[in-house]
C-alpha positions, 0 to 999 in steps of 0.5 A, a space after each residue: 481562492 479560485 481553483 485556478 489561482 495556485 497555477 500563478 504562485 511558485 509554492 502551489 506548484 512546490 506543493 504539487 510536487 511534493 505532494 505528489 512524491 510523497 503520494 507515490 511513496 505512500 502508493 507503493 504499498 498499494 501496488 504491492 498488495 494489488 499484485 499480490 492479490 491479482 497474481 491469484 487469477 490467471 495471467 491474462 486477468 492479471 493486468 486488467 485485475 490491477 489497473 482496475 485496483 489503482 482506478 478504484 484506488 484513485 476514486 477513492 482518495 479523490 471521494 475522501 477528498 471531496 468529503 473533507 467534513 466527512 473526514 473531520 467526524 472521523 477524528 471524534 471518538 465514537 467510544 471509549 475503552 478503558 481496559 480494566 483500569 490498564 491504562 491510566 485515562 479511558 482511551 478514545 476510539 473514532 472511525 478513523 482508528 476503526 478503519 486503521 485497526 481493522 485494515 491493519 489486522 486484515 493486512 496481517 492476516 492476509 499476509 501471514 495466509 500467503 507467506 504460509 502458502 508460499 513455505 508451504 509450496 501451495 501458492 495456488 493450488 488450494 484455491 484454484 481448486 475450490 474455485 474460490 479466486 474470481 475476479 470479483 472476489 479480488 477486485 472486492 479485496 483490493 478495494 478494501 484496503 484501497 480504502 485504508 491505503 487510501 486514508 492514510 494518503 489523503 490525511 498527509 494531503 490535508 496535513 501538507 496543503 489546505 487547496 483541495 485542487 492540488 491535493 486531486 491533481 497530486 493524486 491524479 498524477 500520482 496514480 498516473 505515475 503508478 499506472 505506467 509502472 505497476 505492470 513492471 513493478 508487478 512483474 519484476 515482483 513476480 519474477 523473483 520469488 525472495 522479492 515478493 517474500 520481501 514484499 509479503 513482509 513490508 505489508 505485514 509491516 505495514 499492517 503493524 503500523 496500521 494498528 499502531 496509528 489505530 491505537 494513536 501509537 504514532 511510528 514516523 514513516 521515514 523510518 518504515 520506509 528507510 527499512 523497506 529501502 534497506 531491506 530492498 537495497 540488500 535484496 539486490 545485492 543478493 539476486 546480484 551475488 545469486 547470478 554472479 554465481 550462477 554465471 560462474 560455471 559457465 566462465 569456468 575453464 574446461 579441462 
């Protein structure tokens, strides 16, 4: 099928926008660890730190993309681990498990590390002044777990449409999307410290799930995702209650 003949078929454009709904939902993630990671550099580099993530995350996918065959070798195992007669049959491990095993510890590492910097009330301080946060040194990060982020979504693309025209224009949409809001999403985070608590954990979360898919464990994403929006849900209810509360006094009658 030439690249141009989905625009004529009512299921090319269906698929389209499902794909990319869902690679917005998949993205979220992403936008969360980028803000996070560029909210270590001064405010002015901020901005520039997470468009820079999202674009490097969007050649990425559309890289993995164009490498379909690429792709396919990942699935075959490279090697088998036994455990010492634990599990009943040697376990397989391909490339694909490596990178989810390996993205997946660095995500729980690097989450834990900024959830202890923010109970230990030293979010910046340490790092500020060893002057260990560059903008080439985050930049380096966020592109690492682009890569993993990356991984999952262009597995549901394949999963969902065999057209590879629709699975790039579903992310170059969807990363559209995400590049007109990251900043509020970013900001809105930032402005309300329990939020990006909440933040911290959908990753460390996320960073569970990672090792699970990496170990062939498979946990439905509806079910991570139901949670995180919960979870949000309950959030906003509290931030609603904390400012009812706060305009209280203020209402009260004097004297």
């Amino acid at each position: 099928m030439e690249w141009f003949e989905w625009m004529a078929r009512p299921e090319g454009w269906i698929s389209l926008l499902t794909l990319t709904f869902l690679e917005v939902v998949l993205g979220i993630d992403n936008i969360i660890f980028i803000s996070i990671q560029a909210s270590h550099l001064p405010p002015d580099q901020q901005p520039k730190a997470r468009k820079v993530g999202l674009l490097a995350a969007l050649v990425t996918r559309i890289l993995l993309l164009m490498g379909l065959a690429w792709m396919v070798k990942l699935t075959k195992p490279l090697f088998e681990l036994s455990f010492f007669g634990f599990l009943s049959e040697p376990h397989g491990i391909s490339g694909r498990d490596l990178i989810l095993l390996i993205g997946g510890l660095f995500l729980i590492w690097k989450s834990t590390h900024e959830i202890h910097k923010k109970l230990e009330g030293d979010e910046h301080g340490d790092d500020n002044k060893k002057g260990t946060v560059t903008f080439s040194s985050v930049i380096i990060q966020i592109m690492m777990l682009d890569i993993v982020f990356s991984l999952d979504s262009v597995i549901t693309a394949v999963g969902m449409v065999k057209e590879v025209p629709i699975m790039v224009c579903a992310v170059i949409i969807a990363m559209i999307v995400m590049l007109i809001f990251n900043n509020a999403i970013s900001d809105f985070i930032h402005k309300h410290p329990t939020l990006k608590m909440l933040a911290l954990s959908f990753l460390l979360l996320v960073g569970f799930v990672l090792i699970a898919e990496g170990w062939h464990l498979h946990i439905p994403k509806g079910y991570i995702y139901f949670a995180m929006a919960f979870s949000f849900g309950v959030e906003m209810l509290n931030m609603r209650l904390r400012d009812k509360a706060k305009a209280a006094p203020a209402r009260a009658p004097h004297g």
